[in-house]
MARVEXTOR-991416 format. One record per residue (C-alpha): x, y, z. Coordinates in pm, whole numbers, plus 50000, padded with zeros to 5 digits. Layout:
! MARVEXTOR-991416
<site><east>X</east><north>Y</north><up>Z</up></site>
...
! end
This chain:
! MARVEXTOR-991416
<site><east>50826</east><north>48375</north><up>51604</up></site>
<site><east>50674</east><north>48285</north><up>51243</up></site>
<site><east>50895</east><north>48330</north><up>50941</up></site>
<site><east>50746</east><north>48543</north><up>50866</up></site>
<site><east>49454</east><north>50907</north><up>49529</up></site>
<site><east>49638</east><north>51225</north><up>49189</up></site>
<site><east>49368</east><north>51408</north><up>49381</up></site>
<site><east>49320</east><north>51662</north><up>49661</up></site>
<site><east>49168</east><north>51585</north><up>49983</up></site>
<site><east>48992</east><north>51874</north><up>50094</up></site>
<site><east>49027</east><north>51852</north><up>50485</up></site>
<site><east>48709</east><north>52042</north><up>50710</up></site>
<site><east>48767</east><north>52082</north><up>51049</up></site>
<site><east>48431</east><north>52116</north><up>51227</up></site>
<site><east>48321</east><north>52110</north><up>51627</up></site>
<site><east>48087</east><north>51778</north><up>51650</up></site>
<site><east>47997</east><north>51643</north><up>52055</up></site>
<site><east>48102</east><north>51356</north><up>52135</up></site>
<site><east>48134</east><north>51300</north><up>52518</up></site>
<site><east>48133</east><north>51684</north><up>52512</up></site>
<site><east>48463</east><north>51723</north><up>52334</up></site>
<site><east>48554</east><north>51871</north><up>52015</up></site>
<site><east>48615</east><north>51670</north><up>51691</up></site>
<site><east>48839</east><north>51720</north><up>51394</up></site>
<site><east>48659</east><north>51571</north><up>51109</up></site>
<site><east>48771</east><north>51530</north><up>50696</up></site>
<site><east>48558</east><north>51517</north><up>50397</up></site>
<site><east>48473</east><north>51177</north><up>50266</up></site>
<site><east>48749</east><north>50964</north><up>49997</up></site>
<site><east>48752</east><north>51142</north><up>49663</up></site>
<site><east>48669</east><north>50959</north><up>49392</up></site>
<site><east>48944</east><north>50894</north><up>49120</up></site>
<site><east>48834</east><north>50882</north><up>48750</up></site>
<site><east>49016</east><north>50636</north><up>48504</up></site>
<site><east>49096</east><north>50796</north><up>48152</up></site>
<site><east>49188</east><north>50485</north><up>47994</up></site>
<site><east>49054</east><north>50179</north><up>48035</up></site>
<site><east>49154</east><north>49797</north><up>47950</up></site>
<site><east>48983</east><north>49652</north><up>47605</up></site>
<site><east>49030</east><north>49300</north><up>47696</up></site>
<site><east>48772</east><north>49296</north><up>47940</up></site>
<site><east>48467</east><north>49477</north><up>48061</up></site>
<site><east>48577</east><north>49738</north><up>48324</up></site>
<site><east>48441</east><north>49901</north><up>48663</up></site>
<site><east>48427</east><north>50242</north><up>48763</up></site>
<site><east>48584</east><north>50363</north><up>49062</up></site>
<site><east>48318</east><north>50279</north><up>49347</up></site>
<site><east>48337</east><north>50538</north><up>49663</up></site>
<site><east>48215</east><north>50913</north><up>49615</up></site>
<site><east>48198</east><north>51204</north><up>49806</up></site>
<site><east>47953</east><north>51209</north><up>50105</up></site>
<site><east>47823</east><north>51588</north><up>50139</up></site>
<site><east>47876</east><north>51532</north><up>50513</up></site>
<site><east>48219</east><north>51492</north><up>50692</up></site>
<site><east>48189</east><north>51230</north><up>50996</up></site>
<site><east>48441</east><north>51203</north><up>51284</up></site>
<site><east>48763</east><north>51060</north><up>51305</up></site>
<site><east>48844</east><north>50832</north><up>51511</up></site>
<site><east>49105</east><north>50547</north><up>51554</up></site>
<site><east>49275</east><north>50277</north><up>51610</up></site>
<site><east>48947</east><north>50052</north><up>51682</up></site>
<site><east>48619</east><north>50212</north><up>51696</up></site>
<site><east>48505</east><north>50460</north><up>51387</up></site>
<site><east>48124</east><north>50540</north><up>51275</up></site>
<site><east>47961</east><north>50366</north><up>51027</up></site>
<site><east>48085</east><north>50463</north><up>50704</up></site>
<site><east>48427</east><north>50541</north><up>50777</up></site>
<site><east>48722</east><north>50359</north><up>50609</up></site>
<site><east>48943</east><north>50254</north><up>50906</up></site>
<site><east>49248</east><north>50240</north><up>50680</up></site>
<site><east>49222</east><north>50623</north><up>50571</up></site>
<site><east>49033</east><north>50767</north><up>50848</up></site>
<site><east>48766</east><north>50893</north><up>50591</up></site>
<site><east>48425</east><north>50844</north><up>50502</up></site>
<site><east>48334</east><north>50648</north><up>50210</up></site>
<site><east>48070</east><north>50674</north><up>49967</up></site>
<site><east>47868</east><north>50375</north><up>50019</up></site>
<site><east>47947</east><north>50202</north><up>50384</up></site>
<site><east>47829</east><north>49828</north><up>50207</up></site>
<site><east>48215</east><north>49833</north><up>50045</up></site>
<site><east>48325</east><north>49792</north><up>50408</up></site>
<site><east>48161</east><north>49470</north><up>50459</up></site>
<site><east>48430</east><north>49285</north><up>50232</up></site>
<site><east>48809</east><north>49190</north><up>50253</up></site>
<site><east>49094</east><north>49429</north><up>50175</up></site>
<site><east>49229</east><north>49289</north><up>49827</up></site>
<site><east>49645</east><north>49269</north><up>49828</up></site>
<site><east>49753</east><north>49291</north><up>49436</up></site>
<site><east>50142</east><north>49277</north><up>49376</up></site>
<site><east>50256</east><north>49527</north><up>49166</up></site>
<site><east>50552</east><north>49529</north><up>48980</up></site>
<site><east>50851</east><north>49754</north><up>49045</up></site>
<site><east>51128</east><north>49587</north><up>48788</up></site>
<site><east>51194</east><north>49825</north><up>48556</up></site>
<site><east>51074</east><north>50114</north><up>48351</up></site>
<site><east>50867</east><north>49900</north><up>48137</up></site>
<site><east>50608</east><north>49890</north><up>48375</up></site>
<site><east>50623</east><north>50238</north><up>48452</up></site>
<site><east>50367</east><north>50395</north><up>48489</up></site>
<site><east>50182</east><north>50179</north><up>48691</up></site>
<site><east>49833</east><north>50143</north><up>48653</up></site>
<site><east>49545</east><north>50185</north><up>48999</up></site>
<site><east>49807</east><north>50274</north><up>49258</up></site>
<site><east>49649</east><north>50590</north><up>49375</up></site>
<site><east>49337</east><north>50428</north><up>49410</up></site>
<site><east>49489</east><north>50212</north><up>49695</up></site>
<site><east>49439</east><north>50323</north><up>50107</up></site>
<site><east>49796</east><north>50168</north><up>50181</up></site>
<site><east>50118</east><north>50054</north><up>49969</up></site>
<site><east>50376</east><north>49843</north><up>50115</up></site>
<site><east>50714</east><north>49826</north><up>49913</up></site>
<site><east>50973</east><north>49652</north><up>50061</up></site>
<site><east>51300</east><north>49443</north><up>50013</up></site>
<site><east>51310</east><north>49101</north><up>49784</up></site>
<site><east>51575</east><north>48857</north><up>49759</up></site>
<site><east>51968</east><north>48959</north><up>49739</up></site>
<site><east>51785</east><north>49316</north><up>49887</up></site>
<site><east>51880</east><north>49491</north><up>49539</up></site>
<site><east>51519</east><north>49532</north><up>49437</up></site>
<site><east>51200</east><north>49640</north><up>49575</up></site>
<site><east>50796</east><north>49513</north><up>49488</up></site>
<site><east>50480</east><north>49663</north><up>49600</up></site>
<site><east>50163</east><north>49542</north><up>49779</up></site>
<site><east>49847</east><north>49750</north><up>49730</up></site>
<site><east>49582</east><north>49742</north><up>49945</up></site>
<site><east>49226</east><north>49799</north><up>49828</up></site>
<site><east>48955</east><north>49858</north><up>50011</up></site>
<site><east>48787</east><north>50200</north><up>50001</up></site>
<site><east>48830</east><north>50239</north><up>49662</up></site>
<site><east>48841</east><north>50028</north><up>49345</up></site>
<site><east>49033</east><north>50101</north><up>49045</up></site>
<site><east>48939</east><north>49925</north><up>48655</up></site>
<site><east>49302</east><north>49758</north><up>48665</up></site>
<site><east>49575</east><north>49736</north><up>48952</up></site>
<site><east>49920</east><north>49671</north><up>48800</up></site>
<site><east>50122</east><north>49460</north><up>48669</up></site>
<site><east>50082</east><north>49191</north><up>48891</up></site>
<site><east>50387</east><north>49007</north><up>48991</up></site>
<site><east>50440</east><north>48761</north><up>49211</up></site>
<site><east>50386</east><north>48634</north><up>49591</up></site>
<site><east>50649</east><north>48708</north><up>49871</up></site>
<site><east>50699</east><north>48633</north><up>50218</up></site>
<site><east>50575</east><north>48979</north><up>50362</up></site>
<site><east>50224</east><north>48817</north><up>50215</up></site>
<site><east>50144</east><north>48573</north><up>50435</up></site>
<site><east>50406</east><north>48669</north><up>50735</up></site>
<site><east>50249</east><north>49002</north><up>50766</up></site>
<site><east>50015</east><north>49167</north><up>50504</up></site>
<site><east>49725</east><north>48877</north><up>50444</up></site>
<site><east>49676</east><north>48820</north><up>50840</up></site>
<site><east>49737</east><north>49185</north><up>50905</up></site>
<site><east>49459</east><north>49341</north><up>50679</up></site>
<site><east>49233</east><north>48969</north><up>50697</up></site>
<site><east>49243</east><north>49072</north><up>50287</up></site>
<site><east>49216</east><north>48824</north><up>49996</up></site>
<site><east>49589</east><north>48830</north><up>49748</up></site>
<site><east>49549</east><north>48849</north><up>49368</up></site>
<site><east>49935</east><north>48750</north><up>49229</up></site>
<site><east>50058</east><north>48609</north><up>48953</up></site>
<site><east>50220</east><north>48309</north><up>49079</up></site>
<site><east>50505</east><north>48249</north><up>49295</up></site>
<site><east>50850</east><north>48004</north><up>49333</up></site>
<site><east>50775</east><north>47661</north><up>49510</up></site>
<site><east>50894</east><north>47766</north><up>49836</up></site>
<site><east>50650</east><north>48049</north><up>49812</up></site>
<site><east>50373</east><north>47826</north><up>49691</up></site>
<site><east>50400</east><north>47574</north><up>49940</up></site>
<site><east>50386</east><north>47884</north><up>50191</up></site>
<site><east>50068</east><north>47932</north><up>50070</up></site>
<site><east>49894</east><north>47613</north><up>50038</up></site>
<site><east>50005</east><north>47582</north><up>50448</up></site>
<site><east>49878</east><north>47956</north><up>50502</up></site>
<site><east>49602</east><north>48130</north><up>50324</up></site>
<site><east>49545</east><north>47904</north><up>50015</up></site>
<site><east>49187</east><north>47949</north><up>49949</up></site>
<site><east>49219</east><north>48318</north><up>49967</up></site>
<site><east>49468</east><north>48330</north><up>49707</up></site>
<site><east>49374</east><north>48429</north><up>49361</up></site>
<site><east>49608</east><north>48353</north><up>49062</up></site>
<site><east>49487</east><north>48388</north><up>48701</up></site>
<site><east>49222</east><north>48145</north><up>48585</up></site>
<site><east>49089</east><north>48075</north><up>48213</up></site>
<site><east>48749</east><north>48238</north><up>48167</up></site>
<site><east>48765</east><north>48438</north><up>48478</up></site>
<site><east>48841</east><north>48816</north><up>48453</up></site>
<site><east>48987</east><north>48880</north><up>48825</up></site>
<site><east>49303</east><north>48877</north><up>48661</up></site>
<site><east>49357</east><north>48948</north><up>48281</up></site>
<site><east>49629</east><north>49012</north><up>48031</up></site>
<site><east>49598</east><north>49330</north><up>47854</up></site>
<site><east>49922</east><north>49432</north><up>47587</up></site>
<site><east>50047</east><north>49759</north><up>47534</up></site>
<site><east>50008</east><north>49881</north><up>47874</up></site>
<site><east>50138</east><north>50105</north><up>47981</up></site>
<site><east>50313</east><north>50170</north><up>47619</up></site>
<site><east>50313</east><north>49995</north><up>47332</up></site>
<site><east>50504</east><north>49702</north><up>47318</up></site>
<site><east>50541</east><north>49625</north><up>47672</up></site>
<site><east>50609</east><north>49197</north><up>47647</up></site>
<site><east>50344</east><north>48948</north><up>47735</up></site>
<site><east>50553</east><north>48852</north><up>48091</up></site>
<site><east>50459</east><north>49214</north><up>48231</up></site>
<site><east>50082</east><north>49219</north><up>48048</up></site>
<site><east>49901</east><north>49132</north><up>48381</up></site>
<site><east>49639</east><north>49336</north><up>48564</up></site>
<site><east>49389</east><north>49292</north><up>48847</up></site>
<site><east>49003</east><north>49393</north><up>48797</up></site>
<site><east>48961</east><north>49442</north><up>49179</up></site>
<site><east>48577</east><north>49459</north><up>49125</up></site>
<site><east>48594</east><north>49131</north><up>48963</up></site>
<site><east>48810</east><north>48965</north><up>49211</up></site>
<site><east>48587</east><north>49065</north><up>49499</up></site>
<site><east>48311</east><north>48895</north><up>49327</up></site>
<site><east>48481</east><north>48618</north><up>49242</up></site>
<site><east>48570</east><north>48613</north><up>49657</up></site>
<site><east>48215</east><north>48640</north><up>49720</up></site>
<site><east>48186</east><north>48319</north><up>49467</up></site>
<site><east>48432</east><north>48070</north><up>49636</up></site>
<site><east>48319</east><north>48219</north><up>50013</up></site>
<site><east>48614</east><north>48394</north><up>50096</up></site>
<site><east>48491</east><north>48742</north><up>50051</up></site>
<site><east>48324</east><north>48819</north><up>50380</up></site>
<site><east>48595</east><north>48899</north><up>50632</up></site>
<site><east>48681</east><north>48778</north><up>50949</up></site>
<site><east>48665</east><north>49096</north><up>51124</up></site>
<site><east>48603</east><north>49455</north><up>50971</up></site>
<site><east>49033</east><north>49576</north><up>50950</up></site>
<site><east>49221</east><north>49747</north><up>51258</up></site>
<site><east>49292</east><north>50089</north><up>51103</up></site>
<site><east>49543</east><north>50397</north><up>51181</up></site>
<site><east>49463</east><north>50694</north><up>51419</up></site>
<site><east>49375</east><north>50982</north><up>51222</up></site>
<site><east>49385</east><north>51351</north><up>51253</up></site>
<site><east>49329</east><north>51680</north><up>51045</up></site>
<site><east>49519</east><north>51843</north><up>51275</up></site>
<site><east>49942</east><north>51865</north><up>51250</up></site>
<site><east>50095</east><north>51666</north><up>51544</up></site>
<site><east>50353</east><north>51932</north><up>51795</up></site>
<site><east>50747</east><north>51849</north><up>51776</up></site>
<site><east>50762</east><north>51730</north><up>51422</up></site>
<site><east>51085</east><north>51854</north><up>51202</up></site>
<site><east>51029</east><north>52087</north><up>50852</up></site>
<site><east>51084</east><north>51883</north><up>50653</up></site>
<site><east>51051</east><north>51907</north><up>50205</up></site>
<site><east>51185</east><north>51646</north><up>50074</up></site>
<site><east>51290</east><north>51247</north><up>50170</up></site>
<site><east>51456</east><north>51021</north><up>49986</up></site>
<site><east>51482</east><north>50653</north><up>50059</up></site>
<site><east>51735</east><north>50490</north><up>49837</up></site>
<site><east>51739</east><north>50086</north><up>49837</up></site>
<site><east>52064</east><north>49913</north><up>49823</up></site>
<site><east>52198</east><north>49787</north><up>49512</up></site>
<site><east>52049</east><north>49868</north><up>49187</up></site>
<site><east>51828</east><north>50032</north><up>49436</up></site>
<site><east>51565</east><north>50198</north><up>49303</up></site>
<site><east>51579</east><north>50529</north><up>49427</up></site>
<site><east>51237</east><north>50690</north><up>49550</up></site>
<site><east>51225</east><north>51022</north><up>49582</up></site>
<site><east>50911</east><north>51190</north><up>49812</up></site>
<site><east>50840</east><north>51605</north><up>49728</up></site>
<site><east>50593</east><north>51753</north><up>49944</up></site>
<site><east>50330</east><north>51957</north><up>49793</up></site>
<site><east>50215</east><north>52250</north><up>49973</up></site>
<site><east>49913</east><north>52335</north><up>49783</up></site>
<site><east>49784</east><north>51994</north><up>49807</up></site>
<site><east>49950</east><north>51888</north><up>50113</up></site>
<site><east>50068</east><north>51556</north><up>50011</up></site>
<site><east>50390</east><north>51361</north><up>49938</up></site>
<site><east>50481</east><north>51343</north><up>49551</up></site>
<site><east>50673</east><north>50987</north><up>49411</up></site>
<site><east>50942</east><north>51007</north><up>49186</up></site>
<site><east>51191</east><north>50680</north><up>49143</up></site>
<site><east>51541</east><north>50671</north><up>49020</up></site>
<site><east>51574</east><north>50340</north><up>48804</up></site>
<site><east>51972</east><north>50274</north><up>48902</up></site>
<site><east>51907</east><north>49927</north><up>48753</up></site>
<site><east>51800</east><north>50019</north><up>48404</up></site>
<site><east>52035</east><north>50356</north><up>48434</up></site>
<site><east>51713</east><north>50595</north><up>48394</up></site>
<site><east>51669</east><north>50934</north><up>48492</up></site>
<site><east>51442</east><north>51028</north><up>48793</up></site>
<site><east>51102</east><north>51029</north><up>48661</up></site>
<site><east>50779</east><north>51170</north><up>48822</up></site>
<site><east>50575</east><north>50837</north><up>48959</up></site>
<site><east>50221</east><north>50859</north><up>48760</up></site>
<site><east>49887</east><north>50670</north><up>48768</up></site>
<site><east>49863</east><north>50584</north><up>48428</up></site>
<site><east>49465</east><north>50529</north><up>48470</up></site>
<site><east>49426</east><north>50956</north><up>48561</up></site>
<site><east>49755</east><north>51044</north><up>48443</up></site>
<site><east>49857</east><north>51205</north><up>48733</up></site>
<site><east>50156</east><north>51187</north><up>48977</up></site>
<site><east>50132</east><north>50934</north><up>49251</up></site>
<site><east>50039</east><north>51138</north><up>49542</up></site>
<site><east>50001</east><north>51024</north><up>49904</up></site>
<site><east>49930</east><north>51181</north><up>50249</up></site>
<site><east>50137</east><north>50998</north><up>50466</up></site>
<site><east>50505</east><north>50805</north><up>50422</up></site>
<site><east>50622</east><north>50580</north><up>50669</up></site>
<site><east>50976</east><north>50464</north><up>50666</up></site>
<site><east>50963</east><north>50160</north><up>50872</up></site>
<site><east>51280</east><north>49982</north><up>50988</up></site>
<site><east>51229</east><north>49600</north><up>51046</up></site>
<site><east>51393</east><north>49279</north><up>51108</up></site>
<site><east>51463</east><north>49092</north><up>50773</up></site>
<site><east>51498</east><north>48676</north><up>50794</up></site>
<site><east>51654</east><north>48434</north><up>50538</up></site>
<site><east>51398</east><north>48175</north><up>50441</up></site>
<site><east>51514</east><north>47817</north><up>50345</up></site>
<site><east>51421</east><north>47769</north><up>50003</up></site>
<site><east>51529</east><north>47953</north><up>49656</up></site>
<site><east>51348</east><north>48214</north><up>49566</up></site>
<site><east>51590</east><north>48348</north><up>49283</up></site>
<site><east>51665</east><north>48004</north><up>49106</up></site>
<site><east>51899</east><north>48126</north><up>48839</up></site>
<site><east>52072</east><north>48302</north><up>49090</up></site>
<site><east>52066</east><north>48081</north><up>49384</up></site>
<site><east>51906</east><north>48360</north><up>49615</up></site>
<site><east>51712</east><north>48253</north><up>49940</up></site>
<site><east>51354</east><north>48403</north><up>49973</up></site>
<site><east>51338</east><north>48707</north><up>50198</up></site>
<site><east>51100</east><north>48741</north><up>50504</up></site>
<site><east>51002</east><north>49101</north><up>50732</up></site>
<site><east>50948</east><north>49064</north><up>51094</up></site>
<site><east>50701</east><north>49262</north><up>51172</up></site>
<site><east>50636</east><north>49127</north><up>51554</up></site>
<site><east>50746</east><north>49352</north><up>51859</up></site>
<site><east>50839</east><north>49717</north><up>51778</up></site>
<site><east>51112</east><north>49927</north><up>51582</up></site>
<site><east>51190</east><north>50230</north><up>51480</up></site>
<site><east>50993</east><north>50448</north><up>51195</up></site>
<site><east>50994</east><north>50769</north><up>51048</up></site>
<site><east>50630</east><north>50927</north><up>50960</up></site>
<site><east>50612</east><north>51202</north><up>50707</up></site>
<site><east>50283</east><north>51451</north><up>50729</up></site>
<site><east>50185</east><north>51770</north><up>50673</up></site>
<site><east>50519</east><north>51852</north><up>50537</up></site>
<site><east>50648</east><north>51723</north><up>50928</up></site>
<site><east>50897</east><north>51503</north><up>51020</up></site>
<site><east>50795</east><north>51276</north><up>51294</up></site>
<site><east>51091</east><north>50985</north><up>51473</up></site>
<site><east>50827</east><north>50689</north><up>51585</up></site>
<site><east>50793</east><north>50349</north><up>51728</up></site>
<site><east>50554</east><north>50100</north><up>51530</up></site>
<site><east>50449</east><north>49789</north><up>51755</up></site>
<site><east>50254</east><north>49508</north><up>51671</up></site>
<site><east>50136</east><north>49179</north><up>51834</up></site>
<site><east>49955</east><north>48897</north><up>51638</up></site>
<site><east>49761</east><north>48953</north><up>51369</up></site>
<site><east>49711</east><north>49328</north><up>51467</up></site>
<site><east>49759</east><north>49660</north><up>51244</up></site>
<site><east>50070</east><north>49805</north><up>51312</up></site>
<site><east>50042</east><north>50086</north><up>51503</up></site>
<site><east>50282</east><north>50422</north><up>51576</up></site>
<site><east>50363</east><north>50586</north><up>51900</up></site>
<site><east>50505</east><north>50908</north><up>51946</up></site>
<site><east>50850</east><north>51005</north><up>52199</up></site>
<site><east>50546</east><north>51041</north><up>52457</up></site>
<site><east>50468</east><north>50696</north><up>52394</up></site>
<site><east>50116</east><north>50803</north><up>52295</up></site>
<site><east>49953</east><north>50710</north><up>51929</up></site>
<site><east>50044</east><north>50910</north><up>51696</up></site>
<site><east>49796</east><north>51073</north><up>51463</up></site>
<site><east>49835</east><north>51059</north><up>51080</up></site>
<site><east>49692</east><north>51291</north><up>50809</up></site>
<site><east>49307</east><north>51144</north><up>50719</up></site>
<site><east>49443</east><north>50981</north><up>50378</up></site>
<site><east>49603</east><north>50747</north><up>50195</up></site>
<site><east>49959</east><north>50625</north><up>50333</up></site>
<site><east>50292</east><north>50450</north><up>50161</up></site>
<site><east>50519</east><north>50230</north><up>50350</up></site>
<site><east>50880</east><north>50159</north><up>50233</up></site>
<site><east>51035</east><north>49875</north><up>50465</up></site>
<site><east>51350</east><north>49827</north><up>50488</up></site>
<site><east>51627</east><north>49556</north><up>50704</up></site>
<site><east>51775</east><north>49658</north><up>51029</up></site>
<site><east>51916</east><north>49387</north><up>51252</up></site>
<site><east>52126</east><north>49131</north><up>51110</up></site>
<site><east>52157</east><north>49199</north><up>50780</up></site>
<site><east>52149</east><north>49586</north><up>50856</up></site>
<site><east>52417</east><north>49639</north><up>50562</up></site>
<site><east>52164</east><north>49607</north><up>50312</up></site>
<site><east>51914</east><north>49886</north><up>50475</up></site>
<site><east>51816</east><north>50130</north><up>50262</up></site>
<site><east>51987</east><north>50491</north><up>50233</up></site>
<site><east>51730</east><north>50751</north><up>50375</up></site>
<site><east>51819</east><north>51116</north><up>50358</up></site>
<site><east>51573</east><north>51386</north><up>50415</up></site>
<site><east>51572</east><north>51785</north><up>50332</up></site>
<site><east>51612</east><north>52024</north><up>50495</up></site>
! end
């Protein structure tokens, strides 16, 4: 085994034939406007719009043209499919990077465990949508290149990574790696975001536009295969548990993330608990529409963890940490204000995919989705603490 957006989506359900039975169907992405924008560089818009007419969802494999098979919904210009997912690591130190910038722009986000399991990073994945900045970028981990790059076939912009790491790279995915470059604006430094200030070591962002371009320039941009997506459904799966509220508190100086679901909206609100820096529980926001990070499905996904052999924390002597994400395990999906117990499988380079107590595919809201992993197994002492409410 290898070592491995703030906005409402407004949800139609409409009878369409296909093979003579009836279709759920959403309305296409919505498109997120930035409010501030970087000054270092010339920045994009946001690139999918509405499309006046809802399509059907379908799922895991086969969806219509135009539909974004990692949100189950339509886009506004079905070209954007034709390239790679982009992975940009985001940083989750501290409350100096808070709040992050593009996150609600991205179909998936994968947080998960780093070394000595005490704090957590994110992956975004962009694909439907592009935001003017993604970050602050941070470095390369494991989950990269054991499970994310192969998963999604998707380019990774980073900002650099420890020499285990990088030689896990060169043997991997090296020339669809993207690090910053002088002269290039894929990745730039911009100061002061998000406040005034903020030091030069956190002052990195991704220009996803650029970086796709800059794919298309060095050959990598086409994709392999279009992405494996999710199975989507307007409709509220039977059997799931009421449920408000779920908190998923990492080990350590944790943090703590806090999800609120919002009836009117019908989506899952982030707030984090910085135990680290001893903040208060603050409300997650984009700071590019200065909204709270909002999301319409959260998977808490329980996974085999692996010690690497080379130092990933040098100053602190702490071994690189991979996720196994081969096989199948346990989950928890949150939709629709519902509380679902799951199995995720996964062979090869697939999509991960979640199965109900019937053992059938389950269905998740047409949206965006967050995934917080976290250890089981042999190290199952540092899994994170996950309470729900009621």
């Amino acid at each position: 085994m290898r070592r491995m957006l703030f906005l409402t989506l407004a949800l139609g359900v409409f009878v369409a034939a296909c093979s003579g039975a009836s279709v759920a169907t959403p309305t296409a992405e919505p498109e997120a406007t930035a409010t501030e924008k970087p000054t270092a560089t010339p920045v994009p818009t946001a690139t999918a719009t509405p499309s006046p007419t809802p399509v059907p969802v379908y799922g895991p494999a086969d969806y219509p043209e135009g539909v974004n098979p990692l949100t189950g919904l339509p886009v506004g210009d079905p070209a954007i499919l034709e390239r790679r997912p982009a992975l940009v690591k985001v940083s989750n130190e501290s409350p100096e990077v808070r709040p992050q910038s593009g996150l609600s722009f991205a179909d998936h986000v994968w947080e998960y465990q780093m070394e000595g399991w005490g704090q957590t990073r994110f992956t975004a994945v962009y694909y439907g949508q592009s935001p003017e900045r993604a970050g602050s970028v941070r470095s390369a981990r494991l989950i990269d290149t054991d499970v994310l790059i192969p998963m999604y076939d998707a380019i990774l912009a980073y900002s650099g990574s420890s020499m285990g790491m990088t030689t896990e790279l060169k043997n991997t995915y090296w020339e669809r790696v993207f690090r910053e470059e002088p002269e290039r604006t894929h990745l730039v430094r911009i100061r002061d975001i998000p406040v005034e200030g903020t030091d030069y070591y956190h002052a990195l962002f991704a220009v996803p536009e650029d970086l796709w371009e800059y794919a298309d320039e060095r050959g990598v941009g086409e994709p392999e295969r279009r992405p494996e997506g999710l199975v989507f459904s307007p409709d509220v799966p039977p059997d799931g548990e009421p449920t408000d509220e779920a908190i998923v508190d990492f080990p350590g100086s944790g943090p703590l993330h806090r999800w609120t679901y919002d009836d009117a909206s019908g989506r899952w609100l982030s707030s984090t608990e910085d135990q680290k820096a001893l903040a208060e529980e603050t409300s997650d926001i984009d700071l590019l529409i200065g909204e709270q990070l909002a999301f319409d499905n959260v998977v808490v996904l329980y996974a085999e963890h692996y010690l690497a052999d080379f130092i990933e924390d040098l100053p602190n002597g702490l071994l690189s940490v991979g996720v196994i994400l081969e096989g199948e395990g346990e989950a928890i999906l949150l939709r629709d204000g519902q509380r679902y117990e799951v199995t995720w499988r996964r062979e090869g380079d697939d999509m991960v995919q979640f199965f109900d107590a019937d053992d059938q595919l389950i269905p998740f809201r047409p949206g965006t989705t967050w995934f917080s992993v976290t250890v089981t197994g042999e190290f199952e002492e540092y899994q994170a603490a996950v309470d729900y409410k009621p």
